[in-house]
C-alpha positions as a Python dict, from the first residue, in 0.01 Angstrom:
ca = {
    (1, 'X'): (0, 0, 0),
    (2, 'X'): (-166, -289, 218),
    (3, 'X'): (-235, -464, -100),
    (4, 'X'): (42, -389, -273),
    (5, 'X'): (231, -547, 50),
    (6, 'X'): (-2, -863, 49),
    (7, 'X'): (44, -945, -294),
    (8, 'X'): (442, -893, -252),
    (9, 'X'): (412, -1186, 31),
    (10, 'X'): (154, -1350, -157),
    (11, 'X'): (447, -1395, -465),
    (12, 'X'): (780, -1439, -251),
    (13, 'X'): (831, -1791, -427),
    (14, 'X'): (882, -1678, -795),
    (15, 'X'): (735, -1854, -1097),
    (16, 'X'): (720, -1821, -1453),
    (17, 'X'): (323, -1732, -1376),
    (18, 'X'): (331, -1454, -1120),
    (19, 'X'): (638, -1204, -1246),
    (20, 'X'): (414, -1005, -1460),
    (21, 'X'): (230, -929, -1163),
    (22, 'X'): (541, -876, -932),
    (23, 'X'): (669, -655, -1230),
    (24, 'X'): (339, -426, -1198),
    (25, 'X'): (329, -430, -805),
    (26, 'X'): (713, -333, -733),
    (27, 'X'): (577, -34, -993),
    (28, 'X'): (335, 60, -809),
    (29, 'X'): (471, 29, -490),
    (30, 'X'): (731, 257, -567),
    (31, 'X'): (455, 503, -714),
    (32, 'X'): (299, 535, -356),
    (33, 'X'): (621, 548, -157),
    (34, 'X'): (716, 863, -367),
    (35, 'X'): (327, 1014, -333),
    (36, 'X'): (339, 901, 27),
    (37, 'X'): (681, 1102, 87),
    (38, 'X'): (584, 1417, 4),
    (39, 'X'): (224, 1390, 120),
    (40, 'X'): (176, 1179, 417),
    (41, 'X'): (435, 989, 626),
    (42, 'X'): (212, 732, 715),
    (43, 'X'): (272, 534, 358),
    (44, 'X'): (663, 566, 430),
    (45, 'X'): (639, 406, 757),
    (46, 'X'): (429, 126, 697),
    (47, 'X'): (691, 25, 400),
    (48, 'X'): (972, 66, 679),
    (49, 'X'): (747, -143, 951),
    (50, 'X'): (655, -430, 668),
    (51, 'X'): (1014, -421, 562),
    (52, 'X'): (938, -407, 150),
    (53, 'X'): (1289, -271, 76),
    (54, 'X'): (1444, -603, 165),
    (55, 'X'): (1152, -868, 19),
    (56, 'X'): (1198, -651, -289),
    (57, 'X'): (1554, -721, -289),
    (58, 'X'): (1511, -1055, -183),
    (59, 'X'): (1350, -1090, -498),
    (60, 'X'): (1663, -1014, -684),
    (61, 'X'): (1824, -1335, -509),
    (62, 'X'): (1605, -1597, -664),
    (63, 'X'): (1753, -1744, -909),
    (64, 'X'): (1451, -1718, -1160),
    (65, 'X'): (1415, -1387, -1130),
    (66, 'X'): (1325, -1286, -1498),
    (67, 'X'): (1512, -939, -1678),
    (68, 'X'): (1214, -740, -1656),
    (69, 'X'): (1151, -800, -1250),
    (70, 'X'): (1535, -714, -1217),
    (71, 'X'): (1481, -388, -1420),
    (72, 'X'): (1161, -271, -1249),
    (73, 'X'): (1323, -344, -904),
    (74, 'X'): (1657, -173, -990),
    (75, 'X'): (1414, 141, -1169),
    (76, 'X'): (1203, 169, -853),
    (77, 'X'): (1506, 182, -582),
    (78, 'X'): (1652, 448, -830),
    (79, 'X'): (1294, 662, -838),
    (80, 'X'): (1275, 620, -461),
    (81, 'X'): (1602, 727, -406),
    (82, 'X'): (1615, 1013, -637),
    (83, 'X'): (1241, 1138, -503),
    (84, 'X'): (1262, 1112, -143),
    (85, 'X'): (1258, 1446, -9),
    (86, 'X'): (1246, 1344, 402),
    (87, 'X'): (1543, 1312, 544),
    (88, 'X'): (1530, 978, 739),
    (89, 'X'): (1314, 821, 479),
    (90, 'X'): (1595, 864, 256),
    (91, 'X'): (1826, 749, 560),
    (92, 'X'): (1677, 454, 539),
    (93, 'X'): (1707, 410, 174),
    (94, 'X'): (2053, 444, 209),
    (95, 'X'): (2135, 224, 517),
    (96, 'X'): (2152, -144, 632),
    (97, 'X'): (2326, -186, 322),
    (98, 'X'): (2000, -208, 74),
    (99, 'X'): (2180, 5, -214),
    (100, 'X'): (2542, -191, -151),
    (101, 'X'): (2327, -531, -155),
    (102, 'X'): (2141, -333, -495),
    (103, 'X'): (2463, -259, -644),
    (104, 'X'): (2648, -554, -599),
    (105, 'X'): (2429, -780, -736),
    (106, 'X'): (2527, -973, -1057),
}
């Protein structure tokens, strides 16, 4: 998840070069989140602490933000969500408006 976190900061500017690679790594993030959940809380928590809800979102907000990055970001929030099994991990899914800020984007 470290690495997965480092190349997310590593790849906050979008270009045409690195989306592939933001496509596989919002995947995968979302992979260990849902392992981490139901196996260790440590994973969760370091996702909360790093804040990677809201710089994937912020994603969303660039204005080259290619189809497929949109649909792997709005897929993984939707696995999270529906897989979450602790109770405030899935708090936090659903506060500080992350799904509202999710949903109402164009």
């Amino acid at each position: 998840l470290k690495n997965l976190h480092a190349t997310l900061l590593k790849h906050q500017k979008l270009t045409a070069s690195n989306q592939d690679v933001l496509v596989e790594t919002v995947r995968a993030t979302a992979e260990v989140i849902v392992y981490g959940d139901q196996h260790t809380e440590q994973l969760f928590d370091f996702f909360c602490e790093k804040n990677m809800l809201p710089i994937l979102l912020g994603l969303l907000d660039q204005p080259n933000c290619s189809i497929a990055l949109k649909i792997q970001i709005i897929q993984s929030v939707s696995i999270l969500v529906q897989n979450i099994r602790s109770e405030p991990s899935l708090y936090y899914m659903l506060s500080n408006n992350h799904i509202n800020r999710l949903i109402s984007h164009p």
